[in-house]
N, CA, C and O atoms as a GROMACS GRO file, in nm:
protein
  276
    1UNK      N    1   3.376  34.400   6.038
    1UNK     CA    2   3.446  34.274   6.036
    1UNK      C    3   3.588  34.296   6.089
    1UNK      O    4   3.643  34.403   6.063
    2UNK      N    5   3.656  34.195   6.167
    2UNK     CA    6   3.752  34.236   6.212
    2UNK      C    7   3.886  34.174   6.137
    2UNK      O    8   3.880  34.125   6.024
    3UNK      N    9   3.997  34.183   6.208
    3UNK     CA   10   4.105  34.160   6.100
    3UNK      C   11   4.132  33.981   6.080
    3UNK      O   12   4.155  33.906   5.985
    4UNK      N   13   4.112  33.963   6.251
    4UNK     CA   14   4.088  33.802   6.254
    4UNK      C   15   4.047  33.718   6.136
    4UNK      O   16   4.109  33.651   6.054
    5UNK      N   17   3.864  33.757   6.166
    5UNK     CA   18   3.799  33.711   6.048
    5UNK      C   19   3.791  33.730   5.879
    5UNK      O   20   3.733  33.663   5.794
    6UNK      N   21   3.874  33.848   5.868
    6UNK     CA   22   3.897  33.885   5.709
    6UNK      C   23   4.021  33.757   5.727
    6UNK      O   24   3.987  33.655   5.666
    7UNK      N   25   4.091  33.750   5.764
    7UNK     CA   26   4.213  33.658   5.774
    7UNK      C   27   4.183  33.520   5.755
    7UNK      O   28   4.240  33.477   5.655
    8UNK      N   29   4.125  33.448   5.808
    8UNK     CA   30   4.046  33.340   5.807
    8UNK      C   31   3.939  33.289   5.690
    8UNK      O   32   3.920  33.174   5.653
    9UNK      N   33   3.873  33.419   5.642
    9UNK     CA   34   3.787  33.392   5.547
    9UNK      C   35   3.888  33.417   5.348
    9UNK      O   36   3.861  33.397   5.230
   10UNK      N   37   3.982  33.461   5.419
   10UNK     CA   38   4.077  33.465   5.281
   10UNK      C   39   4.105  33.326   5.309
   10UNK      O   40   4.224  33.338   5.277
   11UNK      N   41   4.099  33.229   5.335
   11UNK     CA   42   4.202  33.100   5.334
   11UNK      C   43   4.250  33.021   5.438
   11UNK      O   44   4.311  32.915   5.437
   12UNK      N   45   4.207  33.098   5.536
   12UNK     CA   46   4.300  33.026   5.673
   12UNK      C   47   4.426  33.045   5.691
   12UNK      O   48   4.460  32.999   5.800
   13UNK      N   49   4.512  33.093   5.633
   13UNK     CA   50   4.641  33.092   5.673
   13UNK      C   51   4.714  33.255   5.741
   13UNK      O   52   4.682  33.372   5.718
   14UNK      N   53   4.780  33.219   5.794
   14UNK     CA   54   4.863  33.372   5.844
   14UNK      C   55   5.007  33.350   5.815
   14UNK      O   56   5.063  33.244   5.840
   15UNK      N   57   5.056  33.433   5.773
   15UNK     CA   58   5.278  33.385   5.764
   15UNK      C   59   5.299  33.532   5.871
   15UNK      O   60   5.267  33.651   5.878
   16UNK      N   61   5.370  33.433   5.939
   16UNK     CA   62   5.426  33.488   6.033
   16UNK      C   63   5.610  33.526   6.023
   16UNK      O   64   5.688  33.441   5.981
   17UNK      N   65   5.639  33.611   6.051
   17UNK     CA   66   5.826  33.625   6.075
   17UNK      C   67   5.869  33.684   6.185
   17UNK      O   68   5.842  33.787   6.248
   18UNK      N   69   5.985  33.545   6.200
   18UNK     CA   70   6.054  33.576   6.326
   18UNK      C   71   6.137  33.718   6.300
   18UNK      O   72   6.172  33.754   6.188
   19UNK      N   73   6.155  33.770   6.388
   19UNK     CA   74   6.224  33.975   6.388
   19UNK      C   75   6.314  33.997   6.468
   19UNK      O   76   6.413  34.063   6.437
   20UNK      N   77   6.290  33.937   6.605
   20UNK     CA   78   6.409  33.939   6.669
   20UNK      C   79   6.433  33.865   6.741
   20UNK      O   80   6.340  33.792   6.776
   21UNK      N   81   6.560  33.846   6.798
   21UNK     CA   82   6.640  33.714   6.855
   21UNK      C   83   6.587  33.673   6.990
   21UNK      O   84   6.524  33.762   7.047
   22UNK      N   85   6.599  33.549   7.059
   22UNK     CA   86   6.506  33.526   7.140
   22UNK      C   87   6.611  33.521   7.267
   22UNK      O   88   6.568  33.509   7.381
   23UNK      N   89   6.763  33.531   7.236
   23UNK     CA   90   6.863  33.517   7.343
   23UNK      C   91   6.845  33.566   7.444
   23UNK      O   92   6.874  33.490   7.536
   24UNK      N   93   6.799  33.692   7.483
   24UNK     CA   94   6.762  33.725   7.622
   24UNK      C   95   6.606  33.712   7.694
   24UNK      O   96   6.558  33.766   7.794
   25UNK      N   97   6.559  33.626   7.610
   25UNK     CA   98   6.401  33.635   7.641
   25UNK      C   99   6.417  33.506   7.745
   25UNK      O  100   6.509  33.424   7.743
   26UNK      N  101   6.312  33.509   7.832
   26UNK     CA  102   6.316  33.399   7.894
   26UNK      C  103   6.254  33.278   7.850
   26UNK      O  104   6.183  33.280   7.749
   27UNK      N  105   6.278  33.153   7.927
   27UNK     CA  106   6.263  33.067   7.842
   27UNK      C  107   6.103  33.022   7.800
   27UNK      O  108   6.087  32.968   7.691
   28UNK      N  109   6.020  33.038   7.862
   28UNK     CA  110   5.874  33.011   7.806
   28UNK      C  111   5.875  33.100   7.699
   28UNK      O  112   5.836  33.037   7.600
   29UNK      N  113   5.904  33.231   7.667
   29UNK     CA  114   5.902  33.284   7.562
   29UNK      C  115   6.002  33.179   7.399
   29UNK      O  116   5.964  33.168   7.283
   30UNK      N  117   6.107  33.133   7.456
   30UNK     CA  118   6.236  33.114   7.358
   30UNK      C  119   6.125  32.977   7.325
   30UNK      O  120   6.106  32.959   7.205
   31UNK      N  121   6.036  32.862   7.437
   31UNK     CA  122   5.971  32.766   7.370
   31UNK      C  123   5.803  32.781   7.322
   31UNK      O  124   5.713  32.697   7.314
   32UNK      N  125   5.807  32.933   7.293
   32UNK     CA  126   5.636  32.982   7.196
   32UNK      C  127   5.696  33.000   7.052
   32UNK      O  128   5.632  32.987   6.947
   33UNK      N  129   5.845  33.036   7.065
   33UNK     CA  130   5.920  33.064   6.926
   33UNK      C  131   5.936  32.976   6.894
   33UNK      O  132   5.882  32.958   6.785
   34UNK      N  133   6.022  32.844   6.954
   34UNK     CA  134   6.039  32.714   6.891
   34UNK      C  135   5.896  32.601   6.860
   34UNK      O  136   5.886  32.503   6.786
   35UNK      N  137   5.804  32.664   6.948
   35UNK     CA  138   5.699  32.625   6.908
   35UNK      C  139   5.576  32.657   6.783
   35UNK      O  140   5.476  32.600   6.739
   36UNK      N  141   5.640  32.765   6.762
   36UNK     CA  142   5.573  32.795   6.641
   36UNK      C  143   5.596  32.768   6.484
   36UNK      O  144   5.521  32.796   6.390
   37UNK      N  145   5.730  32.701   6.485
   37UNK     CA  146   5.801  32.640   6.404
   37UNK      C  147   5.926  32.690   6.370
   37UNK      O  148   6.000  32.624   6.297
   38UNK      N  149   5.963  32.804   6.416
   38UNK     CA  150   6.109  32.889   6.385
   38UNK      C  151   6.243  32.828   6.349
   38UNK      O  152   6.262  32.812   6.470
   39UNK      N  153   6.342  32.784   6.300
   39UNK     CA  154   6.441  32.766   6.329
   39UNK      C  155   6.551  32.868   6.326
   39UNK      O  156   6.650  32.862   6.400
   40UNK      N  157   6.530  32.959   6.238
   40UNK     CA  158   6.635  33.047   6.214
   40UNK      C  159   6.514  33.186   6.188
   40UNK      O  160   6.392  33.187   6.174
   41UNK      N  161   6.642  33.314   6.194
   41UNK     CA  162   6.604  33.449   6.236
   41UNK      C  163   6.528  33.511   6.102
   41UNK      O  164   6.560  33.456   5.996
   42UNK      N  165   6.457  33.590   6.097
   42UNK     CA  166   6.394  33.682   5.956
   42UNK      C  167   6.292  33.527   5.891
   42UNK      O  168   6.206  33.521   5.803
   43UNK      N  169   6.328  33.464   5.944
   43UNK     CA  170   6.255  33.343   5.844
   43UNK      C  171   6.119  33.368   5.813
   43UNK      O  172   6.079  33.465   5.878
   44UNK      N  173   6.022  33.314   5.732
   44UNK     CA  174   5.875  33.344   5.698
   44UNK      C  175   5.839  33.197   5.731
   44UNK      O  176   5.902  33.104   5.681
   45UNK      N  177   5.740  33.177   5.813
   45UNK     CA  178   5.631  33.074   5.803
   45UNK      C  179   5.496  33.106   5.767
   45UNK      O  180   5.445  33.216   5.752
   46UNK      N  181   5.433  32.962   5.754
   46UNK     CA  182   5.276  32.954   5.698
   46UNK      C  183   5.205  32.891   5.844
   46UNK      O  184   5.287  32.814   5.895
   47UNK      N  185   5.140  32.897   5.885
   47UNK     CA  186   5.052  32.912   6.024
   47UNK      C  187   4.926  32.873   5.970
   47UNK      O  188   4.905  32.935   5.865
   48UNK      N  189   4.803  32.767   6.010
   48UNK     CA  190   4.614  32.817   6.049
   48UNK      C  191   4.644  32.929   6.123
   48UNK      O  192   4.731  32.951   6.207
   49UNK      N  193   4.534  33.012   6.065
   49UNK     CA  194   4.453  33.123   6.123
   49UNK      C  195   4.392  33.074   6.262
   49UNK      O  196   4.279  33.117   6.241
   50UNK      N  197   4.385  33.024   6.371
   50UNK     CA  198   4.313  32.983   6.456
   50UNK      C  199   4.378  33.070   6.567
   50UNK      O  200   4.484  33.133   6.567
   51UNK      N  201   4.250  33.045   6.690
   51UNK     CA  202   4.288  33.098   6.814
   51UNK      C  203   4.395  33.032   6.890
   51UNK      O  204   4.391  33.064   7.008
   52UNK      N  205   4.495  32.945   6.858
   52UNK     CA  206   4.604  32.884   6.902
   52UNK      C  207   4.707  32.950   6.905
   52UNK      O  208   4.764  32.998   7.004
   53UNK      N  209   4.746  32.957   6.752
   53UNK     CA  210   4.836  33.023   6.722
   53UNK      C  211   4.833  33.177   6.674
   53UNK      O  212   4.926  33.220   6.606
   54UNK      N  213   4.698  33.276   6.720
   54UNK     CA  214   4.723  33.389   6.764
   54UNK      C  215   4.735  33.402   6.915
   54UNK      O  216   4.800  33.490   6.973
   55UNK      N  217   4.687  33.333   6.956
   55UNK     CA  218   4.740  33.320   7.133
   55UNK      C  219   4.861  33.326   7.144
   55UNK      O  220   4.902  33.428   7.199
   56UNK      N  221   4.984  33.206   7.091
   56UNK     CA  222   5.102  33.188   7.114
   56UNK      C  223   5.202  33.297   7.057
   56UNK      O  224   5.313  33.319   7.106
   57UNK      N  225   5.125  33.390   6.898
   57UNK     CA  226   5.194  33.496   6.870
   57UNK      C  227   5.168  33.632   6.971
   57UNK      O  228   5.262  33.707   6.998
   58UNK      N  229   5.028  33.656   7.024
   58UNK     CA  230   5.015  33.738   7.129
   58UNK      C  231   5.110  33.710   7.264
   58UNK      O  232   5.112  33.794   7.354
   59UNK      N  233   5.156  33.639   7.269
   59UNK     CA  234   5.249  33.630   7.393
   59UNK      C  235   5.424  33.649   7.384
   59UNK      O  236   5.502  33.647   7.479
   60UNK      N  237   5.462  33.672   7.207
   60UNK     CA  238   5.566  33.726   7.245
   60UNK      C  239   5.561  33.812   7.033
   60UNK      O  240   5.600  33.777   6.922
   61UNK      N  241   5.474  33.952   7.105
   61UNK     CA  242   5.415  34.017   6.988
   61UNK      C  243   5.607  34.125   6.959
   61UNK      O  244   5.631  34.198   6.863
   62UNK      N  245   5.678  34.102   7.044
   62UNK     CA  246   5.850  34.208   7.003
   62UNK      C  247   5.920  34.079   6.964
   62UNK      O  248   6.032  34.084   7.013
   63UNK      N  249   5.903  33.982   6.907
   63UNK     CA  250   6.060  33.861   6.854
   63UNK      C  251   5.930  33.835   6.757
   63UNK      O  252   5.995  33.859   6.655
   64UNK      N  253   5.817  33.809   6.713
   64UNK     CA  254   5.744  33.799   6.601
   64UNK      C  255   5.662  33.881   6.507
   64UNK      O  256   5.596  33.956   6.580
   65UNK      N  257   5.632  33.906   6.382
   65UNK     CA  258   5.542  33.987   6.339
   65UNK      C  259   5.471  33.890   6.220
   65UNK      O  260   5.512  33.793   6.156
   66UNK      N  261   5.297  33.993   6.223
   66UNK     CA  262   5.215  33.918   6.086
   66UNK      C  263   5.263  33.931   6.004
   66UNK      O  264   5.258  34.054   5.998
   67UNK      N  265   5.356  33.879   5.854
   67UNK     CA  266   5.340  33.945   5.746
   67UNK      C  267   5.208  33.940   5.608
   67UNK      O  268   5.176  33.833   5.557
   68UNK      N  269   5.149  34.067   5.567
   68UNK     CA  270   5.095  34.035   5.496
   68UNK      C  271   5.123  34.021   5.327
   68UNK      O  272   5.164  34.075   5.225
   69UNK      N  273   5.056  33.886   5.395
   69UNK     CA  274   5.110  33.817   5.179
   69UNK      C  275   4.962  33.864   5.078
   69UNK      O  276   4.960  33.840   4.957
   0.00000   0.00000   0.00000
């Protein structure tokens, strides 16, 4: 079983935290961060488990990380 689906079958949810600053990233990157709900730095969000929003965290995997709760 992979980590996806253990993830998903606990509940659906993933918390994600922003790690590092998005100031020199370019800007499709700076709007996957604001798109994921970020406003401020170290913050923790709650996320669906879906292929959306591991897509949008796979595309900028150095300014985000999974945390596990």
């Amino acid at each position: 079983m992979t980590a996806a689906k253990k993830t998903a079958a606990a509940g659906g949810k993933i918390h994600l935290k922003w790690v590092r600053s998005s100031i020199c990233a370019p800007v499709k990157q700076k709007r996957v961060v604001k798109g994921l709900g970020f406003t401020r730095l170290n913050q923790v969000i709650e996320r669906p488990d879906n292929a959306a929003i591991r897509g949008m965290v796979a595309k900028v995997p150095h300014l985000v990380e999974i945390v596990q709760q």
